[in-house]
ZAMARGU-4260 file (C-alpha; in steps of 0.2 Angstrom, whole numbers, plus 5000, padded with zeros to 4 digits):
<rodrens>
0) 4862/5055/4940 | 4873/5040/4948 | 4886/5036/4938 | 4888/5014/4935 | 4904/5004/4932
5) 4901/4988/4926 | 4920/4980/4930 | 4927/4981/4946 | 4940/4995/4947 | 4959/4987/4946
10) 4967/4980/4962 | 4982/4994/4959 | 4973/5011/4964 | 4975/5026/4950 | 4990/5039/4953
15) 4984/5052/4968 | 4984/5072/4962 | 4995/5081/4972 | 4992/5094/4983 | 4995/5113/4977
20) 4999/5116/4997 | 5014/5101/4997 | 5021/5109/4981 | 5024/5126/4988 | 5029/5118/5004
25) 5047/5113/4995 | 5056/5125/5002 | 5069/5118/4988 | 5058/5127/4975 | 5056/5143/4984
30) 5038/5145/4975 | 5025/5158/4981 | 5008/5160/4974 | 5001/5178/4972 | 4986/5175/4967
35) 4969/5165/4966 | 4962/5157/4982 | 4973/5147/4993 | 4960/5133/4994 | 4968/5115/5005
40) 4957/5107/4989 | 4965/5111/4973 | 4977/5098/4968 | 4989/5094/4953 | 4988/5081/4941
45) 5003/5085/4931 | 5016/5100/4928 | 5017/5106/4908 | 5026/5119/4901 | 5020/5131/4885
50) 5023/5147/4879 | 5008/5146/4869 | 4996/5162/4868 | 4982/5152/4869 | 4987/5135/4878
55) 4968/5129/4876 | 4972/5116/4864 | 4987/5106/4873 | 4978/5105/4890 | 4969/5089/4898
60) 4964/5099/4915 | 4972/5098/4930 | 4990/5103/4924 | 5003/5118/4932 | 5004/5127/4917
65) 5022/5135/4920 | 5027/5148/4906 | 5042/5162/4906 | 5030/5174/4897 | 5040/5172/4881
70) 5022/5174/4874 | 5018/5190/4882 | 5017/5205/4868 | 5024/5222/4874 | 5006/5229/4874
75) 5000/5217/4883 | 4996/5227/4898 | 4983/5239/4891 | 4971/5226/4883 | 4963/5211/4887
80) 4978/5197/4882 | 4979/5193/4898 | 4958/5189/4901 | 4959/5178/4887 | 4972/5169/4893
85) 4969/5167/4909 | 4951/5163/4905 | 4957/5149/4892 | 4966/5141/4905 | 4953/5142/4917
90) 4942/5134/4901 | 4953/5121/4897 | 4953/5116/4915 | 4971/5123/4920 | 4973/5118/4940
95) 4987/5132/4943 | 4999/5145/4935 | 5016/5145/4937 | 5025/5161/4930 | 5046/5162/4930
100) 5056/5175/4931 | 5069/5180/4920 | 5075/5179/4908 | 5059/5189/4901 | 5051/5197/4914
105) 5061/5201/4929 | 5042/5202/4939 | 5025/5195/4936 | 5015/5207/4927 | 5002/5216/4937
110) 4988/5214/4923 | 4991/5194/4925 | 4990/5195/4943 | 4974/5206/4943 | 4966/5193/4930
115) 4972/5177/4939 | 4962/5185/4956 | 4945/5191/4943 | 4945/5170/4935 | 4950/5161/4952
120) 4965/5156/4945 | 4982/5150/4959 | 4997/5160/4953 | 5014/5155/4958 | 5029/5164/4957
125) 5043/5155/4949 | 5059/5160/4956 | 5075/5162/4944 | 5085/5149/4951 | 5072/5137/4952
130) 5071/5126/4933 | 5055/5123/4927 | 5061/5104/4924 | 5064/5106/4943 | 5046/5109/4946
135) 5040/5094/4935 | 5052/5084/4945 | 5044/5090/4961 | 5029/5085/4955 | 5032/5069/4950
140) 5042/5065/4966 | 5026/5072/4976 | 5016/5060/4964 | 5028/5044/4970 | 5025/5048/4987
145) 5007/5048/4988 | 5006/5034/4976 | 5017/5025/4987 | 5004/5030/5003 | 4991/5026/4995
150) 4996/5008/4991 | 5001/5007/5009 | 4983/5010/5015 | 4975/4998/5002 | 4987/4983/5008
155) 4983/4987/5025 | 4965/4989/5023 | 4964/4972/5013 | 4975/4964/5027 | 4962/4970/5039
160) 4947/4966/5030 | 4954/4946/5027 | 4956/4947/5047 | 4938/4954/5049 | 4931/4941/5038
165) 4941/4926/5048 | 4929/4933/5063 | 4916/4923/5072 | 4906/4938/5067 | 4914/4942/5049
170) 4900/4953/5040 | 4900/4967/5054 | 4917/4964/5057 | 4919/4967/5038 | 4908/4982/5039
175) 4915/4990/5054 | 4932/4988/5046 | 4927/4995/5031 | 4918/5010/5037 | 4934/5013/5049
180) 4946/5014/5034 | 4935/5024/5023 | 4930/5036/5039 | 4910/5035/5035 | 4896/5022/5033
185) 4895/5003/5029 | 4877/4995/5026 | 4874/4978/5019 | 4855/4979/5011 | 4846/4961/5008
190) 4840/4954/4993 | 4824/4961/4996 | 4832/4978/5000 | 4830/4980/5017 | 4846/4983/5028
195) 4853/4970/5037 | 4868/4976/5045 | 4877/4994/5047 | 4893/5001/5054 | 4904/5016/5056
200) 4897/5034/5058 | 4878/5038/5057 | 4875/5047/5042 | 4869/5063/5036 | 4850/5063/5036
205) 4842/5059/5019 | 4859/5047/5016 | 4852/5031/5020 | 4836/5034/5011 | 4848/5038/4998
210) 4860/5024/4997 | 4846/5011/4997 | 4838/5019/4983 | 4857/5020/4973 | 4857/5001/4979
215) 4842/4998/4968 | 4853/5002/4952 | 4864/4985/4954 | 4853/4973/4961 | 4845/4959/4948
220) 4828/4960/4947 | 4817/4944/4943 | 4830/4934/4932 | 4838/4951/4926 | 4855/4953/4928
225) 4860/4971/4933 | 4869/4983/4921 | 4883/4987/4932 | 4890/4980/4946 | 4892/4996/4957
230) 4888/5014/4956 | 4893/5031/4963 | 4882/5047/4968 | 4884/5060/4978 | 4871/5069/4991
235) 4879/5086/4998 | 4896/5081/5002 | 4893/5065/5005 | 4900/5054/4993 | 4887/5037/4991
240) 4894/5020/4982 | 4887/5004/4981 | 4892/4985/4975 | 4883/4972/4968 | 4889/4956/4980
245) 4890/4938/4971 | 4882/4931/4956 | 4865/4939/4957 | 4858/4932/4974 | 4855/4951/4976
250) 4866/4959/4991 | 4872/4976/4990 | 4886/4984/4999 | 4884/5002/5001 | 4897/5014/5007
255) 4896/5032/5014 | 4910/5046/5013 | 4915/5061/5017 | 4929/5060/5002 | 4932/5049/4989
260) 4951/5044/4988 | 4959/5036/4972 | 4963/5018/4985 | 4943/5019/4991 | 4935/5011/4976
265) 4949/4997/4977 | 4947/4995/4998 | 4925/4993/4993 | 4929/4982/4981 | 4940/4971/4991
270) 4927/4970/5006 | 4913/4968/4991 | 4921/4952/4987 | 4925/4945/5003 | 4905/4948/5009
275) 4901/4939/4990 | 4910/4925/4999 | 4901/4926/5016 | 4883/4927/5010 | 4885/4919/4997
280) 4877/4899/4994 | 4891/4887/4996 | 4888/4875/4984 | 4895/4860/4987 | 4879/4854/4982
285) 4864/4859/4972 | 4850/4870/4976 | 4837/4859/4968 | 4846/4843/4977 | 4844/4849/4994
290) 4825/4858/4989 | 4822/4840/4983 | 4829/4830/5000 | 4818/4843/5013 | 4802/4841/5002
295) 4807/4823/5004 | 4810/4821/5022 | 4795/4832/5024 | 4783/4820/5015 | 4789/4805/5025
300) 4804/4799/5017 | 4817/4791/5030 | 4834/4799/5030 | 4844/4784/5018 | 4835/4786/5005
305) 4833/4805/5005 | 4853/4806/5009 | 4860/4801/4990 | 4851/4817/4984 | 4865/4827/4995
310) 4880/4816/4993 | 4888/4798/4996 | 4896/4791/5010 | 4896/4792/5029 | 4890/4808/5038
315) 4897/4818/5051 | 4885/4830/5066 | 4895/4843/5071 | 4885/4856/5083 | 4894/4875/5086
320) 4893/4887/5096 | 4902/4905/5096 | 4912/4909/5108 | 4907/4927/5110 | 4891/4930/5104
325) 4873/4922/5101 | 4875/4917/5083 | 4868/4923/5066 | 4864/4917/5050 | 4878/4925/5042
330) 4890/4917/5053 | 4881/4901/5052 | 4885/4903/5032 | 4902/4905/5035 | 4905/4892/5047
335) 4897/4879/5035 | 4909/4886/5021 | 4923/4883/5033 | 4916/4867/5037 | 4914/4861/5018
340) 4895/4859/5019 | 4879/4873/5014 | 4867/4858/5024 | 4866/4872/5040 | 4854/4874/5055
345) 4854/4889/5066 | 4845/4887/5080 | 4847/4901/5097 | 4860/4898/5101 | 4869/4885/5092
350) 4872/4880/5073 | 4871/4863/5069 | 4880/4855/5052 | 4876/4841/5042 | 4897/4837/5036
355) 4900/4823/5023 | 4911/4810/5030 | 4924/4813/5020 | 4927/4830/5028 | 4937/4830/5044
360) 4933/4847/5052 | 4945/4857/5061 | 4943/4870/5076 | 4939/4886/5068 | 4943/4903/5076
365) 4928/4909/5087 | 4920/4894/5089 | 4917/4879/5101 | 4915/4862/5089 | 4907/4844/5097
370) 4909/4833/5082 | 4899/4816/5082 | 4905/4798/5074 | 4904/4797/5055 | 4889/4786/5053
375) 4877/4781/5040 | 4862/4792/5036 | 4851/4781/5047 | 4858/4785/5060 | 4857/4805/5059
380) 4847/4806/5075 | 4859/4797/5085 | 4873/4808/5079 | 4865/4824/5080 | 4864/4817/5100
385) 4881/4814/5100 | 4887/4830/5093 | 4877/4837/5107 | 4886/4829/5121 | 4901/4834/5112
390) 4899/4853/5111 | 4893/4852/5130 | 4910/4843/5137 | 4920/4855/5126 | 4911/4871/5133
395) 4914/4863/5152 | 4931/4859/5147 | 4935/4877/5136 | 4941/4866/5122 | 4940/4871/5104
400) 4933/4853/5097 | 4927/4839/5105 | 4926/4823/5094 | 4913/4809/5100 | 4922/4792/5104
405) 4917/4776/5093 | 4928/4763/5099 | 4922/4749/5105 | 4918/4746/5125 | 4912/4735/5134
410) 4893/4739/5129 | 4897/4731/5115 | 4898/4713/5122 | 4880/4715/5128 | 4867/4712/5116
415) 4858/4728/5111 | 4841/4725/5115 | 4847/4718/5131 | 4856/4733/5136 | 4844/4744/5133
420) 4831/4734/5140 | 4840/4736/5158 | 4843/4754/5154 | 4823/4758/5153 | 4821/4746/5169
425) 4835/4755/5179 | 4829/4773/5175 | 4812/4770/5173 | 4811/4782/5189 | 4817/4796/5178
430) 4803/4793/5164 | 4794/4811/5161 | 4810/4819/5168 | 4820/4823/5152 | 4831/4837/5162
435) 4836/4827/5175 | 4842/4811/5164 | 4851/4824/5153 | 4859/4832/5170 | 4862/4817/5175
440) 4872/4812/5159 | 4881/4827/5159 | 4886/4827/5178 | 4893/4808/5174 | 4903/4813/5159
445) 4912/4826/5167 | 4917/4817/5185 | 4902/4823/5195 | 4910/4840/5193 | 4897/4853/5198
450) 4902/4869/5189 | 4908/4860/5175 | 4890/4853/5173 | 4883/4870/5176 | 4894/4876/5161
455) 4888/4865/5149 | 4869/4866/5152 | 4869/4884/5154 | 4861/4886/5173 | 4866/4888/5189
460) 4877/4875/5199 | 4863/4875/5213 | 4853/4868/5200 | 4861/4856/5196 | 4866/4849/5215
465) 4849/4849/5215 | 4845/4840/5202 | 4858/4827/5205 | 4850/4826/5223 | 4832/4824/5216
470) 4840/4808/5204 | 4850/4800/5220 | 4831/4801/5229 | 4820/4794/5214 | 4833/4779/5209
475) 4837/4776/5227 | 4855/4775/5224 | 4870/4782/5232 | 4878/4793/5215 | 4896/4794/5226
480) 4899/4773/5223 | 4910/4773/5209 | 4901/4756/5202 | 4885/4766/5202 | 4889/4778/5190
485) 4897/4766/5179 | 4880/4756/5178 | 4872/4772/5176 | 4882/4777/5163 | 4880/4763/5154
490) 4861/4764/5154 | 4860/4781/5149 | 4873/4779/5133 | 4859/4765/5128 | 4844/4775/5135
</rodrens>
């Protein structure tokens, strides 16, 4: 049965056991076991002295019982006193015996070794100048150490995972980063329970299957919340856990281990929250507002009076593209968070974002930004052109953000109707030629560079000379007279 937790665990990892190895390692102690299996896997939780016959009652498991055999009888030896005591220890838990010498017994008695080996008991041999406060102290010390380790790892594995989110890619980054820290698997698992994304080591067969069943036990189904929020299960020695992301949306992180460490439930939990934050809605607006605005737009409505139902103001088009990779929607998600607005578009291979004017958006890591003018909801489709030529002169000039500029020129002192009269009469021989007026544009905006142009528009510089070649022939113009492209440009800003 999987065991559920309903809070997430504490930021502080629990106290790490020690290991029984480390302990007889301190050559300070001069302790030696003489019995019971040497196994790298036992550990101590805490060092407790008795001279109790029957120490049953005082333990919690996971102690070092150390005793001087004050308890011993002198006929100890031909019964079974030292079965039943080994067997109570055992019973209550007991990780390890430790047995001093003098000032009782100046050895171990042989029947407790012999009963130590028959109940699998670790026996150590206490020497005489070694305290058993000194052992306690040991422990403790040992305790400190680990403790102090431990943290160590859980503030750098949170320091890695906040850069791993930061990424142009941040749920597999998140996911690679947490499957690296945890040495095993990292799935995320959809809503619908499918899995979306995965890192680290392949799994053991049947642990997949396994871990999107366990999944099953902390996602909301219908309008029911979950009991818990995660839950742990084990299949062989694989150890499975998974995490309920957000506030119900219905993602699950799901982790697979070959060991569980105390600081492992606190480094999940840490990347559980930071994939809450990038797949979850960002809402800057409400669900039903912009459900309301698409059905809208959908039906006919024009963009000013659909644009009140997402917020006031002024509006800004910025188009994105990552610098690395084709995009996802994930990293579309994040970006609008980043950008202050959930009103995203991914397309192949760029993300487009409806920004309130109020928001300035900055470069952000990974990505190339083209910004248009703030402009009135009327005016989307303009801006969403302008945002366009903004990311493509930032790609051809490897600049972060590109911002489109609304002063005022000289196209302004011409009447618009007039201006863009000329510009349908002056490149009327490019109708029905959509790539070469766009090439065109781009090759004017960036000083008749070829590569540049090439960069932008994603082909190859020969297309473009020949492009450019095929508009000098159709307008009958020479492109190299430097008035020629100002009147050109001028037509296709108002084309």
């Amino acid at each position: 049965m999987p065991e559920t937790t309903a809070p997430m665990t504490p930021a502080v990892p629990p106290t790490p056991p020690v290991p029984l190895s480390a302990l007889l390692a301190r050559e300070d102690l001069g302790l030696r076991q003489i019995a019971g299996p040497s196994e790298p896997s036992t550990v101590i939780h805490w060092a407790h002295t008795s001279e109790m016959a029957d120490p049953y009652p005082y333990l919690l498991g996971g102690e070092l019982l150390l005793t001087a055999g004050v308890h011993i009888p002198e006929a100890a030896g031909s019964g079974t006193y030292f079965d039943d005591y080994v067997s109570r220890i055992v019973a209550a838990g007991g990780a390890a015996l430790g047995f001093g010498l003098a000032p009782v017994h100046d050895t171990v008695p042989r029947a407790l070794v012999a009963a130590c080996e028959r109940y699998g008991l670790p026996l150590l041999e206490v020497p005489p100048q070694t305290t058993f406060s000194g052992v306690a102290r040991a422990v403790w010390q040992l305790m400190a150490q680990a403790r102090l380790a431990e943290l160590r790892r859980v503030t750098e594995a949170q320091q890695s995972l906040a850069a791993a989110a930061s990424r142009p890619d941040p749920v597999p980054s998140v996911l690679r980063q947490l499957a690296q820290r945890l040495a095993g698997h990292a799935v995320l698992h959809g809503p619908d329970g499918t899995e979306i994304a995965a890192a680290g080591r392949e799994p053991a067969e049947g642990v997949r299957e396994a871990l999107a069943e366990l999944s099953g036990v902390v996602r909301p189904t219908g309008r029911t919340a979950p009991r818990a929020t995660s839950a742990t299960d084990t299949v062989g020695a694989t150890h499975l856990a998974v995490y309920a992301l957000g506030a119900g949306e219905g993602f699950v992180l799901g982790v697979a281990s070959p060991r569980r460490d105390p600081g492992d439930h606190t480094i999940a939990s840490v990347a559980a929250v930071l994939l809450s934050l990038l797949t979850g809605e960002h809402h800057s607006g409400t669900g039903a507002a912009r459900s309301s605005a698409l059905v809208r737009l959908l039906l006919g409505s024009p963009p000013e009076e659909v644009a009140p139902l997402l917020g006031t103001g002024r509006w800004l088009v910025v188009h994105a593209r990552p610098e690395a990779q084709l995009p996802d929607a994930v990293a579309a998600s994040g970006l609008g968070a980043a950008l202050g607005s959930p009103l995203v578009d991914l397309g192949h291979d760029v993300v487009r974002v409806l920004v309130p004017g109020g928001r300035l958006p900055e470069p952000q890591a990974g990505w190339t930004l083209g910004v248009s003018a703030a402009v009135e909801a009327s005016e989307w489709r303009a801006a969403d052109a302008q945002a366009a030529r903004a990311l493509a002169r930032a790609r051809a000039t490897r600049t972060p953000l590109v911002r489109h500029g609304a002063r005022p020129g000289l196209q302004d002192l011409v009447p618009r109707a007039d201006a863009e009269a000329h510009a349908r009469a002056l490149l009327a021989p490019l109708t029905g030629r959509p790539e070469l007026a766009e090439t065109l544009r781009n090759w004017l905006a960036l000083h008749g560079s070829w590569d540049r142009t090439a960069v932008a528009m994603d082909v190859h510089r020969n297309t473009v000379r020949q492009r450019i070649a095929r508009c000098a022939a159709l307008l009958d113009t020479d492109l190299d007279d430097p008035d020629v492209r100002m009147e050109l440009w001028f037509a296709l800003r108002r084309g």
